[in-house]
MARTORTOR-230548 format. One line per field, with one value per residue (C-alpha): residue number from 1; residue in one letter; z, x, y. Coordinates in nm, 4 decimals. Each point is the difference from the previous one (the first is absolute). Layout:
<nodes>
k <- c(NUM/...)
r <- c(A/...)
zz <- c(Z/...)
xx <- c(X/...)
yy <- c(Y/...)
</nodes>
This chain:
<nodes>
k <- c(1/2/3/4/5/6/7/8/9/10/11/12/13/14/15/16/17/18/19/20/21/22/23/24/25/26/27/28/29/30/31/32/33/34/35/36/37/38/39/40/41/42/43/44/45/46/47/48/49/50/51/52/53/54/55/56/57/58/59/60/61/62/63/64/65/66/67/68/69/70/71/72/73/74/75/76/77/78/79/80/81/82/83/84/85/86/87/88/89/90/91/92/93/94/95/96/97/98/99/100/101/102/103/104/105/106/107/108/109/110/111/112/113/114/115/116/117/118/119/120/121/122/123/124/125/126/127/128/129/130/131/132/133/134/135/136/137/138/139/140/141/142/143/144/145/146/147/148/149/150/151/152/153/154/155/156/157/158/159/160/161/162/163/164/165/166/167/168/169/170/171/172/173/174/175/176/177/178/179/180/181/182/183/184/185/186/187/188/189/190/191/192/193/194/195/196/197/198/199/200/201/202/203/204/205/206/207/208/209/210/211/212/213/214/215/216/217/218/219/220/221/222/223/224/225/226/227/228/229/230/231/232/233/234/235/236/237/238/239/240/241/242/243/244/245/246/247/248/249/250/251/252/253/254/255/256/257/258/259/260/261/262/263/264/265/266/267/268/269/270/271/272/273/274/275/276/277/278/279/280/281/282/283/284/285/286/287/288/289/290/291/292/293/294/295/296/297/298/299/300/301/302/303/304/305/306/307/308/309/310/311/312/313/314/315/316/317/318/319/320/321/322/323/324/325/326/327/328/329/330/331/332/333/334/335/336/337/338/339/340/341/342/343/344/345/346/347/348/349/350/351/352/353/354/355/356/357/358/359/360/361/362/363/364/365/366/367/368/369/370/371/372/373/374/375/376/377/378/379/380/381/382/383/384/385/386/387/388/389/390/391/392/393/394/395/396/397/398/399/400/401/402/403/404/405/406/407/408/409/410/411/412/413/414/415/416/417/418/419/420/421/422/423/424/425/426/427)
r <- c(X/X/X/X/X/X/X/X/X/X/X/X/X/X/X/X/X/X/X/X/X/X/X/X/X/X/X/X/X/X/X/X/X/X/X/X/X/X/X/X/X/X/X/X/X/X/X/X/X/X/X/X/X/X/X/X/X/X/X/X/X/X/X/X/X/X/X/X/X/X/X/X/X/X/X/X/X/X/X/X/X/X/X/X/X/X/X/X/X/X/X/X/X/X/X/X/X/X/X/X/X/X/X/X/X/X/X/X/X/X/X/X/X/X/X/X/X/X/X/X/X/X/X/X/X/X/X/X/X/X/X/X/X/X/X/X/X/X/X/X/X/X/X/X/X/X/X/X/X/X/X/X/X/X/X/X/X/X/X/X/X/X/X/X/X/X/X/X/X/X/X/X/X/X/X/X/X/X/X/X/X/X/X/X/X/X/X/X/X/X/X/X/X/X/X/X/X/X/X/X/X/X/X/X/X/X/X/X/X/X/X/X/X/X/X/X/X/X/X/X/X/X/X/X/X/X/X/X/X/X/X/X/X/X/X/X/X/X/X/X/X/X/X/X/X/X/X/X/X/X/X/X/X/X/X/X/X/X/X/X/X/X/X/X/X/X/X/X/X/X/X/X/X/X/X/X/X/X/X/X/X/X/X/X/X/X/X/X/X/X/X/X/X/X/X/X/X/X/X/X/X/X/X/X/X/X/X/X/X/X/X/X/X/X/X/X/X/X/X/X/X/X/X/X/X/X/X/X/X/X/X/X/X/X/X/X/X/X/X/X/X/X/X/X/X/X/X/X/X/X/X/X/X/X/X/X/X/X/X/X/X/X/X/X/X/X/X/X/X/X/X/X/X/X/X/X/X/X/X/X/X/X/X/X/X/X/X/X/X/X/X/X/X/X/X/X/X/X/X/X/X/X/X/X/X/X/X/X/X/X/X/X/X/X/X/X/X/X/X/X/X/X/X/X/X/X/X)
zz <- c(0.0000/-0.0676/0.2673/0.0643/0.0313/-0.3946/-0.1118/-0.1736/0.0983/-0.2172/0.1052/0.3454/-0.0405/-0.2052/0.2779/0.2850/-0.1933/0.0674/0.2987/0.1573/-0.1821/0.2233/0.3144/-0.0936/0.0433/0.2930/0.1517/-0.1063/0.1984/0.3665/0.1828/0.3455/0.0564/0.2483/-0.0412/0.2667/0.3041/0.0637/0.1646/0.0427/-0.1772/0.1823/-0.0589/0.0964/0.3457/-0.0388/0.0699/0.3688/0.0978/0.2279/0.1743/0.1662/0.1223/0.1545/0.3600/0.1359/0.3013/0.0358/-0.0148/0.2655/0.0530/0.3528/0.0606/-0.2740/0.1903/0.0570/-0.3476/0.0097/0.2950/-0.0201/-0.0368/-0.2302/-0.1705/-0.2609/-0.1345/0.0916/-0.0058/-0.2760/-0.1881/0.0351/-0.1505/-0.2339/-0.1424/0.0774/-0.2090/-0.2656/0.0075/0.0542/0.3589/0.3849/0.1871/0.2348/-0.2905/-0.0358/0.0822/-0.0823/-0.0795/-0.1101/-0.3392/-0.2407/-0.0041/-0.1688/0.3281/0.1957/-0.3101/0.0645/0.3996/-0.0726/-0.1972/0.3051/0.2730/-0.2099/-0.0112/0.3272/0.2395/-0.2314/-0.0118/0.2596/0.2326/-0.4081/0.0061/-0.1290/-0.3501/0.0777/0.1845/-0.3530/-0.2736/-0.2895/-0.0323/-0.3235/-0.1119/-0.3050/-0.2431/-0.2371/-0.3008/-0.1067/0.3446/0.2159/-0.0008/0.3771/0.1254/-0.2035/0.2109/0.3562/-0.1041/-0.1662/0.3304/0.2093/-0.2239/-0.1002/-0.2751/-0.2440/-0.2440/-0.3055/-0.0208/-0.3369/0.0101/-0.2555/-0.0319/0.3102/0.2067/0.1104/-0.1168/0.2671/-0.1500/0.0598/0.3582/0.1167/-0.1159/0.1921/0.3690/0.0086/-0.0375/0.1218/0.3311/-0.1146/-0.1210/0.2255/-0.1676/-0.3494/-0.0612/-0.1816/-0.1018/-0.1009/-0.1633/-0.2109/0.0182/-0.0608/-0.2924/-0.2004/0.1663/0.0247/0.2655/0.1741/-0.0980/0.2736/-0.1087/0.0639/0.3341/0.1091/-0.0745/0.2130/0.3080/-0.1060/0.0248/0.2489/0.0155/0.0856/0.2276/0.3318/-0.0180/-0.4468/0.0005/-0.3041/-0.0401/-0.1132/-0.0921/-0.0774/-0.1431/-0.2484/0.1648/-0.0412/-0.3484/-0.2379/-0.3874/-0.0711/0.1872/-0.2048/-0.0711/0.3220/0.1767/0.3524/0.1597/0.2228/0.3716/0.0628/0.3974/-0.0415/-0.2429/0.2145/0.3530/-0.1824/-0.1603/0.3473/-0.0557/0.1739/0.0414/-0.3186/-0.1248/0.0487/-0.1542/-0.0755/-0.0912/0.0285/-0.1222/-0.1387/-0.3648/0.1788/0.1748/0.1014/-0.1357/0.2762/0.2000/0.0318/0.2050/-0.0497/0.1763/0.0272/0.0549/0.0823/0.2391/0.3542/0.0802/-0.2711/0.1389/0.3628/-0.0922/-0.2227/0.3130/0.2302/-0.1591/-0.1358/0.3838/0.0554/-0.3574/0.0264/0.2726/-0.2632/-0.3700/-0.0600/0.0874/-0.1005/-0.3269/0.0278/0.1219/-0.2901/-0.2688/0.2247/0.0104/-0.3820/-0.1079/0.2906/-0.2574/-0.1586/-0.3315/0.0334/-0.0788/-0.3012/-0.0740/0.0450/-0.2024/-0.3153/0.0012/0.0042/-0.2611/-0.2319/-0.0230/-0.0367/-0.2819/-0.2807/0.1067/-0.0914/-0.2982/-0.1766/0.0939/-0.1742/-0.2987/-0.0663/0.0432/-0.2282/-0.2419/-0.0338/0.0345/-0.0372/-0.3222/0.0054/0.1606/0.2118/0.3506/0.2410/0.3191/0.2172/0.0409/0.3813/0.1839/0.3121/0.1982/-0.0842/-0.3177/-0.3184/-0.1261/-0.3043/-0.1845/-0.2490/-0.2650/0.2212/0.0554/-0.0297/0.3033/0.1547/-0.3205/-0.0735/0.4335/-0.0852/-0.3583/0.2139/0.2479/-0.2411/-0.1678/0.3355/0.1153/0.3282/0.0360/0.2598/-0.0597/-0.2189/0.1914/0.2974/-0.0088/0.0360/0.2998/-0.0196/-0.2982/-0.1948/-0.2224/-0.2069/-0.3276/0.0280/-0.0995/0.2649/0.0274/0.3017/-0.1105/0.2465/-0.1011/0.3108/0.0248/-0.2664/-0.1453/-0.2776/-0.2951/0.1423/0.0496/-0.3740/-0.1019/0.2351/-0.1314/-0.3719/0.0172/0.1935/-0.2971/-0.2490/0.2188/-0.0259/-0.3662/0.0101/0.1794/-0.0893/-0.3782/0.1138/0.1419/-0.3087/-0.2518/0.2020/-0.0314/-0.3723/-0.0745)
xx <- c(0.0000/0.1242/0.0973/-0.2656/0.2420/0.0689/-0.3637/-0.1014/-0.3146/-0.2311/0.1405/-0.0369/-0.3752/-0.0582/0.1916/-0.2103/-0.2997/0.0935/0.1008/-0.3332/-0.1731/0.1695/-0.0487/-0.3624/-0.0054/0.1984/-0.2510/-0.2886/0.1470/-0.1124/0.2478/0.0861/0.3810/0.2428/0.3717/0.0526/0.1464/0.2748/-0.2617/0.1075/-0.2938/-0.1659/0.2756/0.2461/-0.1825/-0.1633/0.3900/-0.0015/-0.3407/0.2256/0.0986/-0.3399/0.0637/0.3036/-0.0908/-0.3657/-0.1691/0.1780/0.3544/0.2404/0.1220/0.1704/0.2829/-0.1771/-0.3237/0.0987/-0.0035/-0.3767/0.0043/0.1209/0.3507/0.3462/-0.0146/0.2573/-0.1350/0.0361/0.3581/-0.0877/-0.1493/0.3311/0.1715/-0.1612/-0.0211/0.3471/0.1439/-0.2273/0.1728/0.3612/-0.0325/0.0500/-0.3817/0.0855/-0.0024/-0.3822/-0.3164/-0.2894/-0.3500/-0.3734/-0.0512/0.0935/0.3091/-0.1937/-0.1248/0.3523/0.1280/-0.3221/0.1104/0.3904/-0.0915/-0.2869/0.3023/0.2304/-0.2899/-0.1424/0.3055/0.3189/0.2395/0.2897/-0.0800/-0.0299/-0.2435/-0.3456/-0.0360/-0.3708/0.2429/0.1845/-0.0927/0.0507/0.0738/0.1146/0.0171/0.1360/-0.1873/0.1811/-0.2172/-0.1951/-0.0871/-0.2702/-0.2975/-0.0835/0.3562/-0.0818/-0.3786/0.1713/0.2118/-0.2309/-0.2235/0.2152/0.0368/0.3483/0.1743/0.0759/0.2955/0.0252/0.3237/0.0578/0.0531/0.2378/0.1302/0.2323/-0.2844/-0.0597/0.2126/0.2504/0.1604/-0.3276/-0.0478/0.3059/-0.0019/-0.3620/0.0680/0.3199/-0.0704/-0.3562/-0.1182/-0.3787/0.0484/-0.0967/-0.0151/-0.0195/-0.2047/0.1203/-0.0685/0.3701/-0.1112/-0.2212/-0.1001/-0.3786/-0.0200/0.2537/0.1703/0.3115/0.2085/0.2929/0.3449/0.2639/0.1335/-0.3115/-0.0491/0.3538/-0.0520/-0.3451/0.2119/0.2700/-0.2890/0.0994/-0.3711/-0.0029/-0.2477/0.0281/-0.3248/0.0191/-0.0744/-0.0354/-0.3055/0.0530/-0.3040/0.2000/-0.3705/0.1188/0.3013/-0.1553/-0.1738/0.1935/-0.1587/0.2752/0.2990/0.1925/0.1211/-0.1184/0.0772/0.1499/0.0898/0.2740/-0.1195/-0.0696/0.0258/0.3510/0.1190/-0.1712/0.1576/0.3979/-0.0423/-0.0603/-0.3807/-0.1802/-0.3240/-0.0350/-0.2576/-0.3364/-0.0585/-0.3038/-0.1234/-0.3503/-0.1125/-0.3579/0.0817/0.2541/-0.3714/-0.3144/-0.0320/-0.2192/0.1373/0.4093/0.2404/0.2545/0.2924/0.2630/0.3495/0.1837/0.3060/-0.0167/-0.0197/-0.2660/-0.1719/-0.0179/-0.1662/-0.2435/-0.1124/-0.0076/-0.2758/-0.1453/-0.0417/-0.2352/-0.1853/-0.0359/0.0522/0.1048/-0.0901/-0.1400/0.2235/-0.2405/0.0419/0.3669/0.0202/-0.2215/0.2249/0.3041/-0.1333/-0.1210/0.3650/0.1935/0.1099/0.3521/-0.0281/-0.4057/0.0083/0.2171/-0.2063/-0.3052/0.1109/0.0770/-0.3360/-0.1453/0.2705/-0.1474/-0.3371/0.1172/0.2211/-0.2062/-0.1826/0.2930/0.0805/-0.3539/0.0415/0.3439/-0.1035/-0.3336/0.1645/0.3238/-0.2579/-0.1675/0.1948/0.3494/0.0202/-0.2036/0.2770/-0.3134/0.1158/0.2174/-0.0541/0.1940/0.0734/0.0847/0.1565/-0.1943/-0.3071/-0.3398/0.0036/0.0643/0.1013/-0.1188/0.0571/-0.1863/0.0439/0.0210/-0.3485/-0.1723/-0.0402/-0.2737/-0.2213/0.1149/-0.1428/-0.2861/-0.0601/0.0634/-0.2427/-0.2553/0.0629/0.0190/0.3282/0.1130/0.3317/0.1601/-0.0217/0.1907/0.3242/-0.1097/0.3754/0.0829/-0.0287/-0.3145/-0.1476/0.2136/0.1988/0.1775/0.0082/-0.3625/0.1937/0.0509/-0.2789/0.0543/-0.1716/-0.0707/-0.0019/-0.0452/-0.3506/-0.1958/-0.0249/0.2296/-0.2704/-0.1331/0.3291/0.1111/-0.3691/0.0583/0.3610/-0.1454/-0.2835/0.3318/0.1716/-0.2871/-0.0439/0.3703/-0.0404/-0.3121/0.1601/0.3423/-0.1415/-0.2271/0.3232/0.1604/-0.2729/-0.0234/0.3737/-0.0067/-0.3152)
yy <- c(0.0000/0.3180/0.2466/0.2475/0.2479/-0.0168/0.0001/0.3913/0.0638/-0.1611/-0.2839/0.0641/0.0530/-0.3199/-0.2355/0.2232/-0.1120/-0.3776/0.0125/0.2134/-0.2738/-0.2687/0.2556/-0.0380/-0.3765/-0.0264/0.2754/-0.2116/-0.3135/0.2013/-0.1421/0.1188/-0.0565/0.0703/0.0651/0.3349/-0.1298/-0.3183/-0.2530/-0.3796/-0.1749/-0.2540/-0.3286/0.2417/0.0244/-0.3353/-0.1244/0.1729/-0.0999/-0.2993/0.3204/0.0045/-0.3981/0.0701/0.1085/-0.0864/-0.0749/-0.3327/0.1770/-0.1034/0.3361/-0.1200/0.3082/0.1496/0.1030/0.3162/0.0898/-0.0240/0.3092/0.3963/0.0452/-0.0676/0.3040/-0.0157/-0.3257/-0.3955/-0.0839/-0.2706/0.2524/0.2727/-0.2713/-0.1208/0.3988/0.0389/-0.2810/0.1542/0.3464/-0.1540/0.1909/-0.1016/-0.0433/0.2434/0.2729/-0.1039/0.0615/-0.1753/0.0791/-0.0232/-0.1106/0.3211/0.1145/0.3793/0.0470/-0.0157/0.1811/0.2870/-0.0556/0.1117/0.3363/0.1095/-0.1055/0.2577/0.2825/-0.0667/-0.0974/0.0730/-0.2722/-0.0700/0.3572/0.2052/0.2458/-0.1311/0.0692/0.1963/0.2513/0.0662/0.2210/-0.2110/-0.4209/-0.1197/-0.3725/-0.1948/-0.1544/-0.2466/0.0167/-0.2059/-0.1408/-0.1183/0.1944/-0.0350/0.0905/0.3083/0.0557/-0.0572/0.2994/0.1808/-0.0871/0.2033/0.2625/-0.0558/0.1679/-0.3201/0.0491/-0.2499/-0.2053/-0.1450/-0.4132/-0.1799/-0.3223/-0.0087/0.1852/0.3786/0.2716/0.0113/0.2996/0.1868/-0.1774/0.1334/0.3306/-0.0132/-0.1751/0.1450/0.3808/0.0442/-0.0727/0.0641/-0.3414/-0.2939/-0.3222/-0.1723/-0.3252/-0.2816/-0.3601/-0.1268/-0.3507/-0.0552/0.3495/0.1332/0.0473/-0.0378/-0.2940/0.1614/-0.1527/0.2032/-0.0405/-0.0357/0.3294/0.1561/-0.2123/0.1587/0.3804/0.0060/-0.1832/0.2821/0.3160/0.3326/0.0930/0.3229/-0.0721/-0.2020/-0.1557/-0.1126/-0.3355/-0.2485/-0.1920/-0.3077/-0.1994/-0.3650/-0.1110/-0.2712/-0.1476/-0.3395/0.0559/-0.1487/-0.0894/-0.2017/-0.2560/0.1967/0.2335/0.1902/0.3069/0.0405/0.3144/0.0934/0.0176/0.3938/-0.0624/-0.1101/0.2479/0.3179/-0.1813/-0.0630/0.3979/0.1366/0.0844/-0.3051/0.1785/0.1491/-0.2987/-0.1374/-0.3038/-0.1456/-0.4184/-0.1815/-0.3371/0.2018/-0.1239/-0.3296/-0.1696/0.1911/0.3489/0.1336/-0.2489/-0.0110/0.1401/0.3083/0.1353/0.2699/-0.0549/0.3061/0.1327/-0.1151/0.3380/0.1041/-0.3354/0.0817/0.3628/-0.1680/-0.2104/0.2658/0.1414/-0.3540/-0.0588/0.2616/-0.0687/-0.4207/-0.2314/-0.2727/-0.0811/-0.3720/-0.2484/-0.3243/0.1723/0.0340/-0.4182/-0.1068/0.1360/-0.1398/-0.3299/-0.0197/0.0622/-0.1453/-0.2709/0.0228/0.1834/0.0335/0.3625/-0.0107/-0.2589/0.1544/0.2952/-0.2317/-0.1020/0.3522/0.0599/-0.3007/0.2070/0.3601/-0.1090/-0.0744/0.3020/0.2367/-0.1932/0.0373/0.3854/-0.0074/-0.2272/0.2371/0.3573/-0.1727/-0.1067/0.3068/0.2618/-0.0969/0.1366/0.3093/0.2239/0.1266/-0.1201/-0.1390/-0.2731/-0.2050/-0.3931/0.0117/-0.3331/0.0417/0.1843/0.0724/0.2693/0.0919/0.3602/0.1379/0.3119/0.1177/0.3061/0.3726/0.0895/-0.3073/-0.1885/0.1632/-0.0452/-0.3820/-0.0604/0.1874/-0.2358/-0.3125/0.0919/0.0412/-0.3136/-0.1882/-0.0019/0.1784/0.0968/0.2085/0.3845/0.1498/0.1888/-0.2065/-0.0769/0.3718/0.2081/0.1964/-0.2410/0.2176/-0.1586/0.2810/-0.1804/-0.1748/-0.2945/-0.2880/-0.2778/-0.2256/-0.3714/-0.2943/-0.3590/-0.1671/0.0083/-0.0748/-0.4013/-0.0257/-0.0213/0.3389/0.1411/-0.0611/0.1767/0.2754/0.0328/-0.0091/0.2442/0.2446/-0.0531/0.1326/0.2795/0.1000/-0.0068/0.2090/0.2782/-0.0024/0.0166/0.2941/0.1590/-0.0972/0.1890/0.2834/0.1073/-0.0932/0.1913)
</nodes>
């Protein structure tokens, strides 16, 4: 096919022509399709439901009995563990949680407004707060900032991860700014993971400010699509505590896309220092998270290897997933010099860019044709993505014979607009 980019426009209109007609029929189909958020489908949580079995009323809990009363508020020591071997830590560095690991994430930036960190003067005192935004990124990091009334500042992403060039210049001359979030594998997303390089000039930061801390949302540590290759990132704990800046990061891990969504477990792991200020004020907030919860997930991978195990298996399902995505948007559009996407190794998303100025129109064609999709410049602080480009899709949840319609009738809407684009600068 050739590229729409070489068609005059005559041309143009006559290929617009065929391709509304196939809009047409896919519209007439009234389907009602889902591809906005990363949801496990139901086998995905269909292989945690054991989860549930694991500790009942016939559990011999014996020393354990207490874990059933107030109390142990960092967490289970089974369940530090088990976290900490996770994020290549020590379980003293961690704390663990409810089930989402938002909510400690939500906690962490009201701690810095309300309280300040480590004896800092609360960030409500200040004038302005400013926080980093590698872009694209995940839309609800952007609304707990945006919550607090924040000043967010877009960091571009490339291969190797945020522009550290632009981070530096940033944390190390402006006190205004507090904190950057980032998700260093797998990333949301584009599914960028961090390079070591990267990894070592955030340990290496002089924040200008006392209180700048890094959040570091480790959501798809675990999520691997393939054996390999597969991505690993250098431990951030480590490289902040050998560069002299041990409390610089917060970093966050939950098992809501590992078993049960609305169900699993997070944690923190953090300085012992950062940790024992977090629980200061966790003592007065909780009296303990749930610990049964905690000892199911213990017990349901307390065999050798179950976890990695476990994660294969999710991996088996989410595969073919990502590959229909690939094989549709290759087959489509490959040739048409009209967009751009990713092929990521692990987590829960693709990243697709479209022609400048198009994304919010090719959402707003899907939706009328059926197909949700998150907001376009959802991945941008503000919703504002500067180039109405990026399109964030999600393969997870939908069955695959749905997910390959969804992805085709996507597809035909690209076309549509990016042609209309096309016409409209050649008129």
């Amino acid at each position: 096919m050739k590229k729409y980019t070489k068609l005059n426009h005559e041309e143009l209109m006559s290929v617009h022509a065929q391709v509304s007609k196939e809009y047409e029929r896919m519209k007439a189909l009234n389907v009602n399709l889902n591809m906005a958020r990363g949801k496990p489908d139901f086998e995905q949580i269909h292989l945690s439901l054991g989860v549930l079995d694991t500790v009942d009323s016939h559990y011999p809990f014996g020393d354990k009995i207490n874990y059933c009363n107030y109390g142990i508020l960092d967490g289970i020591d089974e369940a530090k563990q088990f976290f900490a071997n996770i994020l290549e830590t020590s379980p003293d560095q961690v704390i663990v949680y409810g089930n989402s690991s938002l909510t400690i994430m939500f906690d962490q930036i009201s701690r810095g407004y309300t309280h300040g960190y480590l004896g800092n003067k609360p960030w409500c005192q200040l004038d302005k707060i400013k926080f980093l935004c590698p872009v694209p990124g995940y839309d609800r990091h952007f609304a707990i900032t945006e919550h607090f009334g924040f000043e967010m500042i877009n960091i571009p992403m490339d291969e190797n991860g945020p522009d550290m060039d632009l981070v530096e210049e940033y944390v190390n001359n402006d006190e205004s700014v507090k904190g950057i979030w980032c998700v260093p594998q797998y990333s949301n997303p584009t599914g960028v993971t961090y390079s070591d390089e990267v990894v070592q000039r955030f340990a290496h930061l002089k924040p200008a400010a006392k209180d700048f801390r890094i959040f570091w949302d480790n959501a798809y540590v675990l999520h691997h699509l393939h054996t390999s290759p597969r991505a690993h990132v250098m431990d951030i704990l480590k490289a902040c505590k050998d560069a002299g800046n041990p409390n610089l990061v917060f970093e966050f891990c939950s098992t809501s896309k590992v078993t049960l969504p609305g169900a699993g477990v997070a944690a923190l792991a953090t300085s012992l220092e950062n940790k024992a200020d977090i629980l200061k004020h966790m003592s007065i907030q909780c009296i303990g998270h749930d610990k049964i919860n905690q000892l199911r997930h213990i017990e349901f991978f307390k065999r050798p290897n179950s976890l990695n195990k476990h994660m294969e298996k999710q991996a088996r399902l989410l595969r073919p997933k990502f590959d229909t995505v690939s094989i549709v948007l290759s087959h489509e559009l490959s040739r048409l010099n009209i967009a751009t996407w990713t092929k990521p190794l692990g987590g829960y998303f693709v990243s697709f860019n479209a022609m400048e100025g198009c994304a919010k129109e090719i959402v707003k064609r899907c939706q009328e044709a059926g197909v949700t999709l998150t907001s376009a410049g959802a991945t941008y602080p503000y919703g504002k993505d500067p180039h109405d480009s990026n399109i964030r899709l999600a393969p997870s949840y939908l069955p695959l014979d749905d997910l390959q319609l969804a992805t085709e009738i996507f597809t035909i809407c690209v076309k549509l607009v990016s042609l209309e684009k096309l016409m409209e600068q050649k008129a």
